[in-house]
C-alpha positions as CSV (number, residue, x, y, z in Angstrom):
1,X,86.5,204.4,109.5
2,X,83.0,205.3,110.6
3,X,81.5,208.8,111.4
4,X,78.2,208.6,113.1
5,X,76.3,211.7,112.6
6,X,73.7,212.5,115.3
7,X,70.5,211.8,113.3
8,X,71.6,208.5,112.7
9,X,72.6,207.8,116.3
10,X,68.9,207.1,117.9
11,X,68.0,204.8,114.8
12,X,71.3,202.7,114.3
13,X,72.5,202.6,117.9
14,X,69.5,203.0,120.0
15,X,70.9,205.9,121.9
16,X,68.6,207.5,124.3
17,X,67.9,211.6,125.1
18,X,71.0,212.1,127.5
19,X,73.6,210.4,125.4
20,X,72.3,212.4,121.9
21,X,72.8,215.9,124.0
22,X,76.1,214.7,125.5
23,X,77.4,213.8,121.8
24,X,76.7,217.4,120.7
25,X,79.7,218.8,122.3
26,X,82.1,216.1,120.6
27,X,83.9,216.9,117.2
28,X,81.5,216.0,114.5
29,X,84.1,214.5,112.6
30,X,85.2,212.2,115.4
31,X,85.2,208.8,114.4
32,X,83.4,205.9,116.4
33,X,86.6,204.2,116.4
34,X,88.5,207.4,118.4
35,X,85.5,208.2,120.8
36,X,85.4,204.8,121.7
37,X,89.5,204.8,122.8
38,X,88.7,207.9,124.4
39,X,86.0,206.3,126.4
40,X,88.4,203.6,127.3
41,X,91.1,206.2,128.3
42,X,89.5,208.1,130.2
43,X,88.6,204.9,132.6
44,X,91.8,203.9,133.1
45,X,92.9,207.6,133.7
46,X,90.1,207.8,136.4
47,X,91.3,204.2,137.7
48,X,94.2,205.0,138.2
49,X,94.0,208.4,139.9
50,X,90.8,207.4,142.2
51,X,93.0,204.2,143.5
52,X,96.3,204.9,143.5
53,X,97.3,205.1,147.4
54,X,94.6,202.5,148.9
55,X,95.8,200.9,151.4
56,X,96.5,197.2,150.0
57,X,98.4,193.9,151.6
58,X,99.5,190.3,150.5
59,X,95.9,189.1,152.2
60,X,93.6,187.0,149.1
61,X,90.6,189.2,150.5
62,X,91.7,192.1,150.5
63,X,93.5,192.1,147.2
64,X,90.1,190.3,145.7
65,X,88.1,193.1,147.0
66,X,89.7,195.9,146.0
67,X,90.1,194.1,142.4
68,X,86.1,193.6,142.8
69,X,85.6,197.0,143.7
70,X,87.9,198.6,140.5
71,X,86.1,196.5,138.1
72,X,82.4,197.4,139.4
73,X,82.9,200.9,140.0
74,X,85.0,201.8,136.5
75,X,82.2,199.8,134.6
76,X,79.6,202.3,135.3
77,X,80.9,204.5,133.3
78,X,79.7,205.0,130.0
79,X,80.4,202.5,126.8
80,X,82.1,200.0,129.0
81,X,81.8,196.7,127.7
82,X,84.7,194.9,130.5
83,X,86.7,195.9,132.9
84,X,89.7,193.7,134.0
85,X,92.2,194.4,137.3
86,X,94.2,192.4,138.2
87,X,96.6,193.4,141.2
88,X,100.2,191.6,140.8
89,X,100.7,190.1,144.4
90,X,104.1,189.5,143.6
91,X,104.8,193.4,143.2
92,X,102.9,193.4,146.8
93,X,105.2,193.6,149.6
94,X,104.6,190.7,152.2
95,X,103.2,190.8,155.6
96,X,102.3,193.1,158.4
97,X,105.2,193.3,161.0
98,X,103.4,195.9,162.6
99,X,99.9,198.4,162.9
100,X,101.9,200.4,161.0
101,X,103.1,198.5,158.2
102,X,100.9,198.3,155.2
103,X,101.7,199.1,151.7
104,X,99.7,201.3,149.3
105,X,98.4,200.5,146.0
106,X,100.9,201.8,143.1
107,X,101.3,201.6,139.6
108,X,103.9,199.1,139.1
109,X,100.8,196.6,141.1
110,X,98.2,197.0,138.7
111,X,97.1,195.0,134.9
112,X,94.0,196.0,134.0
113,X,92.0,195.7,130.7
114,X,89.2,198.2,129.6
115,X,87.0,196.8,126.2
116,X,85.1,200.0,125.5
117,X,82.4,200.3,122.8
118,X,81.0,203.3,120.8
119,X,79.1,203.1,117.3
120,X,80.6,200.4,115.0
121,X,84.0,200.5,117.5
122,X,85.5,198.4,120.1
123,X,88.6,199.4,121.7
124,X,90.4,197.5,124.3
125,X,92.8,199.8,126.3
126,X,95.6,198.1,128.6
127,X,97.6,199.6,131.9
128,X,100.2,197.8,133.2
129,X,104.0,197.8,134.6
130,X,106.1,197.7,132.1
131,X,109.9,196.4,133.7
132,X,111.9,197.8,130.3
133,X,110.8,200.7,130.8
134,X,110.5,200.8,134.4
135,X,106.7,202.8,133.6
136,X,103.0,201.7,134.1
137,X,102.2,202.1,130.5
138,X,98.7,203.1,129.5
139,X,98.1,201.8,125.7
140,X,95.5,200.9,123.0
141,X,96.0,197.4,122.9
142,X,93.4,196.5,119.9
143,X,90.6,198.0,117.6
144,X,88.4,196.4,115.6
145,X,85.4,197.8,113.6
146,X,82.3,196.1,112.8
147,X,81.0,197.3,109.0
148,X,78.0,195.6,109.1
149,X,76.7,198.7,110.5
């Protein structure tokens, strides 16, 4: 378990101004390994609550767009190494019968995979639809350290 004080961020992980006075207001005993599942967290938090309710049918395109469009927008934020959705099209209800008919994107439709990285940490965080538990589970699916460092 690493802890990265700030001195040492600039020389070891090439952190620039903006990151070293947005690390100030973190715990100075949080661990790489912590900060970078909260990084990872907080991406599929905002994933989920910026796209729950688009508008989303069986069509390839539209499904490959709005996967496109998750995986762009939620790897802007910071410490993102990958961002994964998938949409299940068989959770997807099937065609149009009318104007009206269209589904909206839910929970229950969505894998994704978030590989976030801070310090000597990577964490890969997972949300999908889990049919035991009838839940779209959010979870830290692995952690690994790199002690070269």
């Amino acid at each position: 378990m690493s802890i990265t004080p700030i001195v040492g961020l600039r020389r070891i992980y090439g952190m620039g101004d903006v990151e070293l006075e947005a690390n100030r207001y973190f715990a100075k005993d949080l661990t790489d390994r912590e900060r970078a599942i909260f990084e990872g967290a907080v991406t599929l938090g905002a994933l989920y609550h910026q796209f729950i309710g688009a508008p989303v049918s069986r069509d390839p395109r539209v499904i490959e767009a709005l996967e496109s469009c998750m995986e762009a927008c939620m790897a802007l934020q910071p410490y993102k190494e990958k961002v994964e959705v998938r949409i299940r099209r068989d959770m997807v209800r099937g065609e149009k019968k009318h104007p009206f008919d269209y589904e909206t994107l839910r929970g229950k439709h969505l894998d994704v995979r978030v590989t976030s990285k801070f310090g000597a940490a990577r964490a890969v965080l997972r949300m999908r639809y889990i049919p035991e538990i009838d839940y779209t589970l959010m979870y830290v699916e692995s952690i690994a350290e790199d002690t070269s460092k």
